[in-house]
C-alpha positions in Angstrom: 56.4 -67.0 11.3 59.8 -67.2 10.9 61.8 -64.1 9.1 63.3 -66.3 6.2 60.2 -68.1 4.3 56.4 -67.5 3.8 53.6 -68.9 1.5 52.2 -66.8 -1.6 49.0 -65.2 -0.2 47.9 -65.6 3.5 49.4 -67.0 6.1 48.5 -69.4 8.9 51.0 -69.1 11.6 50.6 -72.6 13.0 51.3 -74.2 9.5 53.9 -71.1 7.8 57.5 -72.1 7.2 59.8 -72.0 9.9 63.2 -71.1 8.9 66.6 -71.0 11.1 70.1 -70.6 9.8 73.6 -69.4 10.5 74.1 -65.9 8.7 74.5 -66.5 5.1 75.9 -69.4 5.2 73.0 -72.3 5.7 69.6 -71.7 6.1 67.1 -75.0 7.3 63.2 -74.3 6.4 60.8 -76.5 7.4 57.5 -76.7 5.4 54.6 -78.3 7.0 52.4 -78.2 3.7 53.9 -79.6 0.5 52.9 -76.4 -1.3 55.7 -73.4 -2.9 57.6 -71.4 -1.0 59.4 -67.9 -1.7 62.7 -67.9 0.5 63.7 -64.2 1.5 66.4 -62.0 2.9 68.8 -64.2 0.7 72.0 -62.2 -0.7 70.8 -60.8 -3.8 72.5 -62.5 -7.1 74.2 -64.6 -4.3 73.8 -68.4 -5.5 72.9 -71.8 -3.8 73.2 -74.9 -3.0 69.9 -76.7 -3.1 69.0 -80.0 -1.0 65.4 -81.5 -0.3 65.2 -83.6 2.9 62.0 -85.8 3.0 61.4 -85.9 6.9 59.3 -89.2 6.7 61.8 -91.2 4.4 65.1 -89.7 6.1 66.3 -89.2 1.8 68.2 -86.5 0.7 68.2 -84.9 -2.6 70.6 -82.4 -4.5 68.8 -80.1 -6.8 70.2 -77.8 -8.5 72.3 -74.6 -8.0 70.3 -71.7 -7.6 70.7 -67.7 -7.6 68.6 -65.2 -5.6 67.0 -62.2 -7.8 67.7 -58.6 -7.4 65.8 -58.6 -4.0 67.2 -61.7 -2.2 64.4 -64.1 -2.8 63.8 -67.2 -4.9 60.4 -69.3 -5.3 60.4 -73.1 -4.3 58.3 -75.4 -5.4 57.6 -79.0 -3.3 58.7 -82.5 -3.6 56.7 -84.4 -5.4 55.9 -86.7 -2.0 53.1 -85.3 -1.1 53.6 -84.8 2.6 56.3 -82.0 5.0 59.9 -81.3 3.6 63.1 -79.5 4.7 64.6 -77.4 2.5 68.5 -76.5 2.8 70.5 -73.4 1.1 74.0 -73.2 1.6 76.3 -71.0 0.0 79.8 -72.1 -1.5 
């Protein structure tokens, strides 16, 4: 599993997030099941910018800002598609 993502409970390594960026400035996790995410090693009280990408409909959508708690991590919850995402954090 990659260093940057993982589900809540266990985790199946042919279905956990898989998460590749440039330092802290963009970070690209792929979710294979439309389920929550928690997004780790972030900056602490560093903050966000948010985008969904919907792999099967090629749309992108802005969401909003976000800032990373005390211990560099911030929970994610799906699309409401149904089906794999992208998520993308980049930092201003």
């Amino acid at each position: 599993m990659a260093r940057g993502a993982a589900w809540r409970g266990g985790d199946d390594p042919l279905v956990a997030p898989q998460a590749c960026g440039i330092a802290d400035k963009l970070r690209a996790i792929y979710v294979l099941d439309p389920r929550a995410i928690v997004v780790r090693n972030l900056q602490p009280s560093a903050k966000y910018q948010v985008t969904h990408f919907d792999p099967v409909s090629g749309a992108r959508t802005r969401a909003p800002e976000i800032t990373a708690d005390a211990k560099g991590e911030w929970r994610c919850d799906p699309p409401k598609h149904g089906h794999d995402w992208v998520l993308l954090l980049s930092t201003k």
